[in-house]
C-alpha positions as CSV (number, residue, x, y, z in Angstrom):
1,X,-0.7,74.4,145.3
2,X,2.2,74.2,142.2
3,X,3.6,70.2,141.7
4,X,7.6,70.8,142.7
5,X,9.4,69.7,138.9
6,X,12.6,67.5,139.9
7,X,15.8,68.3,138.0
8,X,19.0,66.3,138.1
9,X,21.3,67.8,139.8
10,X,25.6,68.8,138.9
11,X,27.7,70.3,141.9
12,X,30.6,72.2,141.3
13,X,33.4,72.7,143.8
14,X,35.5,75.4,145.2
15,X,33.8,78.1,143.6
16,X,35.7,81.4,144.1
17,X,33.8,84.3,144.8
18,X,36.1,87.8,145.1
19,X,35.4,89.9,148.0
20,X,35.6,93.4,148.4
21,X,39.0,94.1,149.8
22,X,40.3,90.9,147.2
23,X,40.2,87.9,149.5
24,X,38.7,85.1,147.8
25,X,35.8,82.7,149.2
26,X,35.0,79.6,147.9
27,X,32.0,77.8,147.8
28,X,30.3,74.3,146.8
29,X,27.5,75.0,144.3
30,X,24.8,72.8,143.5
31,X,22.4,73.1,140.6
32,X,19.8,71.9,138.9
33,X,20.6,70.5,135.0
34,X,18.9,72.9,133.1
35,X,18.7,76.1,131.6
36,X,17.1,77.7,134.8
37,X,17.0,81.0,135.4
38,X,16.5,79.6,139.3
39,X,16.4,81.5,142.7
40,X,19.9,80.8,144.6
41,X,19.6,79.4,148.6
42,X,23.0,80.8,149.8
43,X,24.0,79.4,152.9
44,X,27.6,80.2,154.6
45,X,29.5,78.4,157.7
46,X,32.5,77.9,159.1
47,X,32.4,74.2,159.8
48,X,33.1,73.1,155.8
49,X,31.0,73.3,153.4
50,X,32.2,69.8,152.1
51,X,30.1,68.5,155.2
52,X,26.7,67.1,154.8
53,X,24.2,69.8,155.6
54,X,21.2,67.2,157.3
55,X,17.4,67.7,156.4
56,X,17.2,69.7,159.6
57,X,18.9,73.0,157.9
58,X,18.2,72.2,153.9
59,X,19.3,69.3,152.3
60,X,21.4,71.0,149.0
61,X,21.1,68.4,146.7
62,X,17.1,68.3,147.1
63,X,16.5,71.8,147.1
64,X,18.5,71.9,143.9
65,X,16.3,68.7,142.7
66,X,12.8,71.0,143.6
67,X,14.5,73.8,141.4
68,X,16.9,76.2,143.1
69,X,21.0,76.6,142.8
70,X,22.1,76.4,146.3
71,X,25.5,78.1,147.4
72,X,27.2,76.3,150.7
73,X,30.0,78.8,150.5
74,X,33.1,78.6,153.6
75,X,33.3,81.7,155.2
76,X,36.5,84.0,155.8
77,X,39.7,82.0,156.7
78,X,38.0,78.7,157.5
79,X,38.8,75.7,155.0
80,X,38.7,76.4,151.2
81,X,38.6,80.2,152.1
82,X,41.1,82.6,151.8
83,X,42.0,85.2,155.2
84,X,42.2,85.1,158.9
85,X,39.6,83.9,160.9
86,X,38.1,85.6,163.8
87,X,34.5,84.9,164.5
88,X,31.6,87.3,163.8
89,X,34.0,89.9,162.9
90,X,34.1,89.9,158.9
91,X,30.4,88.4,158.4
92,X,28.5,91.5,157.6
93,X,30.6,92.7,154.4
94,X,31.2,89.3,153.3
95,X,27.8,88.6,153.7
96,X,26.7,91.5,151.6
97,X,29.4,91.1,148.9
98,X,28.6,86.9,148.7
99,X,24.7,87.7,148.4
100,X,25.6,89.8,145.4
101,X,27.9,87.5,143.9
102,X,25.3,84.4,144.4
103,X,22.5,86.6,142.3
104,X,24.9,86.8,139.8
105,X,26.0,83.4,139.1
106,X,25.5,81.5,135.5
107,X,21.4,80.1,135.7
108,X,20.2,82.7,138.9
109,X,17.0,84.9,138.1
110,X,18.7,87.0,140.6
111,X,17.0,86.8,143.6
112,X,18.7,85.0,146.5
113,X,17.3,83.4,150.4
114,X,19.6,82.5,152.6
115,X,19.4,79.6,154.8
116,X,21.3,77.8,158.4
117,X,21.8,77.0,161.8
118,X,23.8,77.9,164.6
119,X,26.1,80.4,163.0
120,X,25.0,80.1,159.5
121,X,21.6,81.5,160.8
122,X,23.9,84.0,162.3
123,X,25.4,84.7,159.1
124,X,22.3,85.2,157.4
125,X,21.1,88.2,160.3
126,X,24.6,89.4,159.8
127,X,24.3,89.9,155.7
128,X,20.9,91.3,156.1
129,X,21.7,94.0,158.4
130,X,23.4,95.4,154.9
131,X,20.6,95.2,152.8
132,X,22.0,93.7,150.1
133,X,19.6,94.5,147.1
134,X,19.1,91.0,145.5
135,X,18.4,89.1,149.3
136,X,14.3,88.3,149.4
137,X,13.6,85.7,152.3
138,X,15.8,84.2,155.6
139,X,15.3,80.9,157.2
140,X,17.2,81.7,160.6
141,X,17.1,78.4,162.4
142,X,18.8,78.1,165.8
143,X,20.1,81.7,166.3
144,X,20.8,83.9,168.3
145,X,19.6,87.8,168.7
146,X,22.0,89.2,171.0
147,X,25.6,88.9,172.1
148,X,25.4,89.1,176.0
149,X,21.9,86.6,176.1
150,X,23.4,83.5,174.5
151,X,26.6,83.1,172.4
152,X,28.9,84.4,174.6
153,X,27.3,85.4,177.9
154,X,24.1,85.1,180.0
155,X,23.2,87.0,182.9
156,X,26.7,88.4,183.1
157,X,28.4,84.9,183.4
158,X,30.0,83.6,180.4
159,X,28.7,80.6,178.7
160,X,32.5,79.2,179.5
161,X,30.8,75.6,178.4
162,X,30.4,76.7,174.9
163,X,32.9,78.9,174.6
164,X,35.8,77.0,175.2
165,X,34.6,73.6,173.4
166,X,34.0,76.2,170.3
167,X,36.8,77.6,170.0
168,X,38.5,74.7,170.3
169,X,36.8,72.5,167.9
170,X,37.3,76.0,165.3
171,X,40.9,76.0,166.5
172,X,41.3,72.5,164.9
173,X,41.3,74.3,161.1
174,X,43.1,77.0,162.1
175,X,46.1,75.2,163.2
176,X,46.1,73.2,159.8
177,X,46.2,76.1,158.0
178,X,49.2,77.1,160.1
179,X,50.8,74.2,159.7
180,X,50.4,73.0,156.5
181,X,52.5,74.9,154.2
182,X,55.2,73.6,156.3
183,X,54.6,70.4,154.2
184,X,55.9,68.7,157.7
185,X,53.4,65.5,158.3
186,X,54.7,65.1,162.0
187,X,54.3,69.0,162.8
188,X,50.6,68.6,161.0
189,X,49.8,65.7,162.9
190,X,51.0,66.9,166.4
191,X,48.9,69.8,166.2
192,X,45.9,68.0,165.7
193,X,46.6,65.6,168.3
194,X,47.6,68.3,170.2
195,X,44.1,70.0,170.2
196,X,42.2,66.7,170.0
197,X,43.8,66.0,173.5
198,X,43.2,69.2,174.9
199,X,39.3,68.7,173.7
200,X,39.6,65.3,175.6
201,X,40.5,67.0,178.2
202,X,38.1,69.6,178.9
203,X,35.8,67.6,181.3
204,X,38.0,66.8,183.9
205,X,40.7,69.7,183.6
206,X,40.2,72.1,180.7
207,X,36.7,73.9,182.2
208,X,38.3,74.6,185.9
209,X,41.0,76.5,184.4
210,X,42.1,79.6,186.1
211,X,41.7,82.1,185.3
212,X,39.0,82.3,182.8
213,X,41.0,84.8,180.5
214,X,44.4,83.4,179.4
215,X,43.6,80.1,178.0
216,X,44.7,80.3,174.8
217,X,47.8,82.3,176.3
218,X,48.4,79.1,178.4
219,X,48.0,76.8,175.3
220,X,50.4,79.0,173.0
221,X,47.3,79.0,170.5
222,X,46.0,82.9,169.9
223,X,43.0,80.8,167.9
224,X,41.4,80.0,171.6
225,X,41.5,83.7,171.9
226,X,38.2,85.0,171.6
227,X,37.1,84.7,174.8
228,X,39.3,87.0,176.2
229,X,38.1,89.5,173.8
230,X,34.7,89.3,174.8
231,X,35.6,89.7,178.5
232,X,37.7,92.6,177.7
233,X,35.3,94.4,175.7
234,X,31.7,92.8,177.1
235,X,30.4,96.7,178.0
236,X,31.9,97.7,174.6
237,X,28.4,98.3,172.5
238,X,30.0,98.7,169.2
239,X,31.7,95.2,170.2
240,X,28.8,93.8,170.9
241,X,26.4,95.1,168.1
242,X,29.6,92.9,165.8
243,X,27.3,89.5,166.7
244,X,24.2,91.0,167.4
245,X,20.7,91.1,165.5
246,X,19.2,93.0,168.3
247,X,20.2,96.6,167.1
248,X,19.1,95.9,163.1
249,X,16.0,95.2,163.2
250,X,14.7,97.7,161.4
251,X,16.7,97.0,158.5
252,X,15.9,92.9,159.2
253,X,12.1,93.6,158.6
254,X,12.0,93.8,155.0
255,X,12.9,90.5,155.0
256,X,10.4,87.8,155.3
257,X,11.8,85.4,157.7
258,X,10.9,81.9,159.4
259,X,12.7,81.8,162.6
260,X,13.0,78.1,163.9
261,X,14.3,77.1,167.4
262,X,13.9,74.5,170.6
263,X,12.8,75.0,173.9
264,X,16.1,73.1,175.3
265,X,18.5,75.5,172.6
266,X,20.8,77.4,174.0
267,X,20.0,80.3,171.5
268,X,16.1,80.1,172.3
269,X,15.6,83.4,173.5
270,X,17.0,84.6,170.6
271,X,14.6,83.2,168.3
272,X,11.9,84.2,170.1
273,X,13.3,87.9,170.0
274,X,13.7,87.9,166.9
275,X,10.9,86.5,165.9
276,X,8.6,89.3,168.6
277,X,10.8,92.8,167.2
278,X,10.3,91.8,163.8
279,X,6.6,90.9,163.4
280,X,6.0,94.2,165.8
281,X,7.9,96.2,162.4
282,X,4.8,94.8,160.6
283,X,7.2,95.1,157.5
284,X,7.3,91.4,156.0
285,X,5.6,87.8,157.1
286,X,7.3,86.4,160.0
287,X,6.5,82.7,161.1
288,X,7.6,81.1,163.9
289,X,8.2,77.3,165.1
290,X,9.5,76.0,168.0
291,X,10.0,72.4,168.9
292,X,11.1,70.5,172.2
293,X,14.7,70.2,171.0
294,X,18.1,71.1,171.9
295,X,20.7,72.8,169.6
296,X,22.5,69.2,168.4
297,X,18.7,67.4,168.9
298,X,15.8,67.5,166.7
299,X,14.5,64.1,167.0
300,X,11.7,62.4,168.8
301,X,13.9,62.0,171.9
302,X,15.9,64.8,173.1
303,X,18.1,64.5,176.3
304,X,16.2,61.7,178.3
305,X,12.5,62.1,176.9
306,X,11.1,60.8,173.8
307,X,8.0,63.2,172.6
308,X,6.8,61.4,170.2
309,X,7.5,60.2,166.8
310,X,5.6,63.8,165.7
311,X,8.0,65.9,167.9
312,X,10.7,64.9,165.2
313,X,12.2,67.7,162.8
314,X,11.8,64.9,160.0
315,X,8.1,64.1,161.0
316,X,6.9,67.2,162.0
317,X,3.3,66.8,163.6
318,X,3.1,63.7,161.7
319,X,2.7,66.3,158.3
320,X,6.1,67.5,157.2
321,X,9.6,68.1,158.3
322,X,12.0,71.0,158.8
323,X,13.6,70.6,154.8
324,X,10.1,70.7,153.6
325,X,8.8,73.5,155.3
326,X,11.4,75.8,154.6
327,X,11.6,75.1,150.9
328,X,7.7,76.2,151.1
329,X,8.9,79.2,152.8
330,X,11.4,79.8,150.0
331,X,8.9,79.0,147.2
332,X,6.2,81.7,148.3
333,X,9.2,84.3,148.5
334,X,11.2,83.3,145.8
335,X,9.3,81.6,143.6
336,X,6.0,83.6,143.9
337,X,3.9,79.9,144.5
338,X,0.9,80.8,146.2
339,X,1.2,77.9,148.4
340,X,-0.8,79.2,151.7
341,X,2.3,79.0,154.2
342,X,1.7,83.0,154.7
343,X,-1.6,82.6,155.6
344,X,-1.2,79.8,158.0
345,X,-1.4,80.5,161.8
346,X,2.4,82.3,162.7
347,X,3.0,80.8,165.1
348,X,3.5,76.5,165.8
349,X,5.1,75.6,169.0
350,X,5.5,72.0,170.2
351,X,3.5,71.8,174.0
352,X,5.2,69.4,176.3
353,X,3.6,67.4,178.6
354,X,0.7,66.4,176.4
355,X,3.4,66.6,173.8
356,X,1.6,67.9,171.2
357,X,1.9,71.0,168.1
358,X,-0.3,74.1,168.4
359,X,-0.8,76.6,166.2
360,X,-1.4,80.4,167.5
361,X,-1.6,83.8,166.1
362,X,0.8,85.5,168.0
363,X,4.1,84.7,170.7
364,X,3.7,85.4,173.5
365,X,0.5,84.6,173.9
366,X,-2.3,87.1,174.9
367,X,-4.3,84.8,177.0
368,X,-1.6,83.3,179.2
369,X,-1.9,85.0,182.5
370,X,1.5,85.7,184.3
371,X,0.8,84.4,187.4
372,X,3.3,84.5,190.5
373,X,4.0,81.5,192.4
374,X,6.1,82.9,195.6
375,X,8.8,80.3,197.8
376,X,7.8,79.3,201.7
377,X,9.8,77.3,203.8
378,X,10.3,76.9,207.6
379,X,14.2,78.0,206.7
380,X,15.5,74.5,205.9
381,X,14.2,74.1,202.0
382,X,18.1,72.3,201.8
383,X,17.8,69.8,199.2
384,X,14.7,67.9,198.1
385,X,14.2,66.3,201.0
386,X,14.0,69.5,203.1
387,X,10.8,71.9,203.2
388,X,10.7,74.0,200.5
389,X,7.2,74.7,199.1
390,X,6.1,76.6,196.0
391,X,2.3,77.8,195.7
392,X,0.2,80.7,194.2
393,X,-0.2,82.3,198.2
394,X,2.1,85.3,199.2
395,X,4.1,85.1,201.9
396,X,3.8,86.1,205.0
397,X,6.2,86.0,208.2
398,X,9.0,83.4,207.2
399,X,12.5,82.3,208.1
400,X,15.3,83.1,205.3
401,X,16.9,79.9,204.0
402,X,20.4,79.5,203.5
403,X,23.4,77.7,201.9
404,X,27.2,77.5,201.7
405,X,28.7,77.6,197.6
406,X,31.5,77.1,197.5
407,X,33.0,77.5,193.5
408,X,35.5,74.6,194.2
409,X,32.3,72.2,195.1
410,X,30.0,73.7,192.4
411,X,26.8,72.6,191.4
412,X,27.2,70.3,188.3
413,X,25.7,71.3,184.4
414,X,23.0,68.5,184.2
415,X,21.0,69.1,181.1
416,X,19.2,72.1,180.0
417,X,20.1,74.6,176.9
418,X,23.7,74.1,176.5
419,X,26.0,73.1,173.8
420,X,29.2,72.1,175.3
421,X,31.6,68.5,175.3
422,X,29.5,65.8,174.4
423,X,30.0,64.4,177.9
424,X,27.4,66.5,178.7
425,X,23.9,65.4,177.6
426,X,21.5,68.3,177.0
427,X,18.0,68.9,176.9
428,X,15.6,67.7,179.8
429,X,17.5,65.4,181.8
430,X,16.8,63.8,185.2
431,X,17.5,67.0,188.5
432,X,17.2,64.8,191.4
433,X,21.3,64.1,191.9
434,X,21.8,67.6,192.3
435,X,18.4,68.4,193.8
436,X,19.7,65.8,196.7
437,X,23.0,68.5,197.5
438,X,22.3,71.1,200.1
439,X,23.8,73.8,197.9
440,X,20.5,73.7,196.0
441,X,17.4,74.8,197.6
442,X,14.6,72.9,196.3
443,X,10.5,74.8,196.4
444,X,8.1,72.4,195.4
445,X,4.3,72.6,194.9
446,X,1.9,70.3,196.4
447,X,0.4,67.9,193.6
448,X,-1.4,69.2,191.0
449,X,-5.2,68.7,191.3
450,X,-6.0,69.9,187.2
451,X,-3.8,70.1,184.3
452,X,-1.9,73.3,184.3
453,X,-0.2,75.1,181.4
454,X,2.8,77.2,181.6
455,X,3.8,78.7,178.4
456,X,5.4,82.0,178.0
457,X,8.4,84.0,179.5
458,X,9.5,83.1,182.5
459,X,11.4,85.3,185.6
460,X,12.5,84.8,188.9
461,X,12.3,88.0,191.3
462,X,15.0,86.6,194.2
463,X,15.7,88.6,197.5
464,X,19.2,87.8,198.7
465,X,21.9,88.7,200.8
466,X,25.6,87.0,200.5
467,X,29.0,87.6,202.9
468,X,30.8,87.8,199.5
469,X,31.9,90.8,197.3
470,X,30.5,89.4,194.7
471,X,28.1,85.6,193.4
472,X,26.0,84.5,191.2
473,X,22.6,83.3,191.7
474,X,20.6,80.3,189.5
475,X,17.0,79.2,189.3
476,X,15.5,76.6,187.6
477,X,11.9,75.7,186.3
478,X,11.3,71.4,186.9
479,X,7.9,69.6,186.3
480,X,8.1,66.7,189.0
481,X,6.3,63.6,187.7
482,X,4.4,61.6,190.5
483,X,7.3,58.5,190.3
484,X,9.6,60.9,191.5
485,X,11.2,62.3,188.0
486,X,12.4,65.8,187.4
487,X,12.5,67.1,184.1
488,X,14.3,70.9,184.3
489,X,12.1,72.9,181.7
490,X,14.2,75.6,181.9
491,X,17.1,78.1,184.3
492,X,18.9,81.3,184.3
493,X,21.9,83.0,185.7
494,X,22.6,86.5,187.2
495,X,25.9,87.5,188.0
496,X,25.9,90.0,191.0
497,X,28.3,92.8,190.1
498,X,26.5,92.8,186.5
499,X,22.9,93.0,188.3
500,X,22.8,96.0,186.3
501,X,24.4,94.8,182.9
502,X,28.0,95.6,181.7
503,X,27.5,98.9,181.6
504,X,26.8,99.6,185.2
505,X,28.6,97.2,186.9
506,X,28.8,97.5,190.9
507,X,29.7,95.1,193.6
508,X,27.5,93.6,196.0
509,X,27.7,95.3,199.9
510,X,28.0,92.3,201.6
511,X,24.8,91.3,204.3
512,X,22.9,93.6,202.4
513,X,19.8,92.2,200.9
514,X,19.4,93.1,197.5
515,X,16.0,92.3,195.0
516,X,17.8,90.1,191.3
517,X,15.8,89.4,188.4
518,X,16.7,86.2,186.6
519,X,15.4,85.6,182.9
520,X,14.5,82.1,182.6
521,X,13.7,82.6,179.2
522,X,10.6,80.5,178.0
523,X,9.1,77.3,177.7
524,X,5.6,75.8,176.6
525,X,4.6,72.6,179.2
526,X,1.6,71.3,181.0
527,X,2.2,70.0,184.1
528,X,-0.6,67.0,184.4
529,X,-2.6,66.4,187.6
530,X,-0.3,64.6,190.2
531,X,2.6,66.7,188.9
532,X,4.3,69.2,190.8
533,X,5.9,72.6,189.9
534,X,9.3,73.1,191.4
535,X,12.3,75.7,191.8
536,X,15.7,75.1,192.2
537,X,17.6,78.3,193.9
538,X,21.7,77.7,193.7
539,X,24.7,79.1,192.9
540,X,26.4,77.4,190.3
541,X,25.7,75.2,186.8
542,X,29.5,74.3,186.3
543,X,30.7,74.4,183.7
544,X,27.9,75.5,181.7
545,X,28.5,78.8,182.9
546,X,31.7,80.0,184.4
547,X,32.4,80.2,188.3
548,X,31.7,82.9,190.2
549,X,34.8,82.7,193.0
550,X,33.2,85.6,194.8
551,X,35.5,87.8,195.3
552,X,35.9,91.1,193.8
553,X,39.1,90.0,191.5
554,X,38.3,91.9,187.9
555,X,36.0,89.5,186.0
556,X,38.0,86.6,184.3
557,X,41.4,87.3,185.8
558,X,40.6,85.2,189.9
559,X,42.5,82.3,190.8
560,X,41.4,82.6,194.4
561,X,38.0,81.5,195.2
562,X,35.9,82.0,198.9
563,X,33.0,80.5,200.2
564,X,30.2,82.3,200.4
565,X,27.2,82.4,202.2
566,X,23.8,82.5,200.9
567,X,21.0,83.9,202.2
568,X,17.3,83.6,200.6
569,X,14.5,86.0,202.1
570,X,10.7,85.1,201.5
571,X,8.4,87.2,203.9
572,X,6.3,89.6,203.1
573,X,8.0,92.7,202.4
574,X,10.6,90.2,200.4
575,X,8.3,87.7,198.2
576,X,10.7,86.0,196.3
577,X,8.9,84.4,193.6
578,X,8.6,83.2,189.8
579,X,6.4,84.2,187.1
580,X,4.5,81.9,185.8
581,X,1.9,82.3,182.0
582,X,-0.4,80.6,183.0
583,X,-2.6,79.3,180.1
584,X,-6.4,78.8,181.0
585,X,-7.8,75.6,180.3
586,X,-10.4,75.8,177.4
């Protein structure tokens, strides 16, 4: 393996770089103090790229130490940048044009990786999808693969917890913008108070606003308006392709890329797909690593658990950290340093429960057996102290179990993959003060007599009825430690009348029992002897996810809300059950 050289470093601000229809983007370059040529890290984001980065995307100033001229460049009408901002819309061409600027800056050798999180991993997929002739490697970290599974919808609900803190926090630059040519301090400073306050507010006020669309109309501020373009135009395909990965990958496979994500991140299914299409194209390497962390947590502790000084993105496995191993990444693509990272194991994901890193040749993998656990009760499985079980054994003849939701009482967001207000802690976090509600019915295993490892997709096949038009149903996977603790590993939503997707949507006949699939998505954990495996069946994560009020109003535009009646059926011609990989013990 090559000794990195260390340069001293010069950064150069508000860099213009000319797009193609003339707007003008302006970037933060930093470089190393010599003659070069050097590979350029590009990265672009719409949170200001005067911000501090963090070693968990790249830290600029020490990739430009270990030899490369790295680009942290605004994107289109946010901060230093010139035009209007709407999110996803302008990324692709921009993205394209800024790649081929970046090769040609004073010092490059040409060849450029892009690098980020969140969006700016976004923005990376987004630019790629053009195949701009000078891009050689990606570093997607936290990203997402498809419009409707993540970023702005799941299961046909909306993520209305993201959403409206997102566009609310970008609607803080967008209304200085506005209001600062008018050179008027008081009119500058009200706005901002004026949004601050309305973030404040979201907890107790801003999420239970009805209806879902017309918030920003409500607020007289058209930057809160995205969401209501997504709900107008979520069976739109060409609308959704705009923020999507999913229909590019075969231009994305000439690209080798190390897709990084968290079991508790909000965009993990995402990574994963990403990660699975591309390596099935077979065109470039593709590596994979997935922590125990949430979107805003890469540290030892996440939510409520600490796993371990190793679980940390800066002391990863006790070996490296996240800023180190992508710059390895970037020096085998871009630098041609035969440094072994291609021919490591493709695969490192973090296992909870014995909280330790594994390496493994492929995701998902082939030996995990998906194995069905089914739900029994005597027909009172209300809460956790009713008598819900969970085991491997079908069912046979069973009463149904039911519940009242009512989207005025919902059940409330209590960790899991979420970004939303920071009044809301995500990641694992304790279940048991909603599993105590009898909203919620609660299947749990009998103890755990070995070790058991889940890790894989997970799904939920739920037979249901409902008196309502329309609901939504929500399961959740929880390893239940012997003193009582339960750590939610990880849920999913389906929205009735989109059982089907966008395209097809159809309401529910009321009484009429009908067979959902929920994606639970994924999740690597042993549950130790004495544990127990549990399922949550509810209604409602509010305000994760947006209400359903069950009625038949169109979607977004209710005010009025019912109470519906649930009905669960587990016999034998209706096993409801979840899918568990199981992973046999070697």
């Amino acid at each position: 393996m090559s000794i990195p050289l260390s340069y001293n470093v010069q950064i150069e601000f508000d860099i213009p770089a000319t797009m193609r229809d003339g707007t003008i983007l302006r970037a933060n370059i930093f470089r190393p103090v010599a003659s070069g040529p050097f590979p350029v890290l590009l990265t672009r984001l719409p949170y200001g790229k005067d911000l501090p980065l963090g070693n968990s995307v790249i830290n600029a100033y020490e990739a430009a130490r270990r030899g490369y001229i790295v680009v942290v460049q605004d994107v289109r009408g946010r901060f230093a940048s010139e035009g209007e901002w709407h999110a996803f819309l302008a990324e692709r061409p921009d993205g394209y044009d800024s790649v081929e600027w970046a090769a040609q800056l004073p010092g490059s050798d040409g060849t450029v990786g892009m690098f980020g999180a969140s969006y700016f991993g976004f923005t990376q997929l987004a630019a790629a999808r053009e195949r701009p002739p000078h891009l050689r490697a990606l570093a997607p970290f936290i990203t997402w693969a498809r419009t409707e599974d993540g970023p702005v919808f799941r299961g046909g609900a909306l993520e209305l917890g993201l959403g409206r803190h997102w566009s609310q926090i970008n609607a803080l630059d967008t209304s200085l913008r506005r209001t600062r040519p008018t050179g008027d301090p008081r009119q500058i400073i009200g706005g901002i108070m004026r949004l601050a306050a309305e973030l404040d507010a979201l907890p107790e006020r801003g999420y239970a606003d009805l209806p879902v669309k017309g918030f920003s109309t409500r607020r007289d501020d058209d930057a809160l308006n995205d969401i209501d373009a997504a709900i107008d135009q979520r069976a739109d395909a060409s609308y959704l392709d705009i923020a999507s990965a999913a229909n590019s990958y075969d231009a994305l496979a000439q690209y080798p890329a190390l897709h990084i994500g968290g079991w508790y991140d909000i965009f993990l299914n995402g990574t994963l797909q990403n990660y699975t299409e591309l390596t099935a194209r077979g065109q470039a390497p593709q590596k994979l690593l997935i922590g125990p962390w949430s979107h805003t947590a890469q540290d030892e502790r996440v939510g409520s658990v600490a796993f371990g000084f190793g679980a940390s993105a800066g002391l990863i496995n006790l070996q490296t950290d996240l800023h180190s191993l992508q710059l390895r990444w970037f020096d085998r693509f871009l630098k041609a340093d035969p440094n072994g990272i291609d021919t490591e194991a493709p695969v490192q994901i973090f296992v909870m429960g014995i909280n330790q890193w594994r390496a493994e040749n492929a995701w998902p993998l082939a030996r995990a057996v998906p194995t069905p656990w089914y739900l029994h009760s005597g027909g009172a499985a209300n809460g956790v102290a009713g008598d819900g079980t969970l085991s491997p054994e079908a069912p046979g003849t069973e009463p149904n179990d039911t519940y009242a939701y009512d989207p005025m009482n919902p059940v409330p967001t209590v960790g899991g993959a979420f970004l939303m207000h920071p009044l809301f802690q995500n990641g694992p976090q304790d279940q048991r003060p909603i599993e105590r509600r009898s909203d919620v019915l609660v299947f749990t295993s009998a103890p755990l007599t070995a070790d058991t490892e889940v890790t894989g997709p997970i799904t939920v096949t739920l037979f249901a009825a409902t008196d309502a038009p329309d609901t939504d149903f929500v399961a959740r996977l929880v390893d239940v430690h012997p003193n009582g603790f339960a750590r939610n590993l990880t849920d999913g939503i389906i929205r009735g009348r989109f059982r089907n997707g966008f395209a097809q949507e159809q309401l529910l006949t009321p009484g009429e029992i009908t067979q959902f699939t929920l994606d639970l998505w994924a999740t690597s954990n042993v549950f130790r002897a004495g544990h127990r495996i549990r399922l949550d069946i509810t209604s409602s994560n509010f305000p994760r996810w947006d209400r359903n009020l069950n009625t038949d109003a169109p979607y977004g535009e209710g005010t009025e809300s019912a109470v519906a009646t649930q009905t669960i059926v587990h016999d034998r011609t209706h096993p409801s059950h979840v899918v568990l990989p199981i992973v046999p013990q070697s």
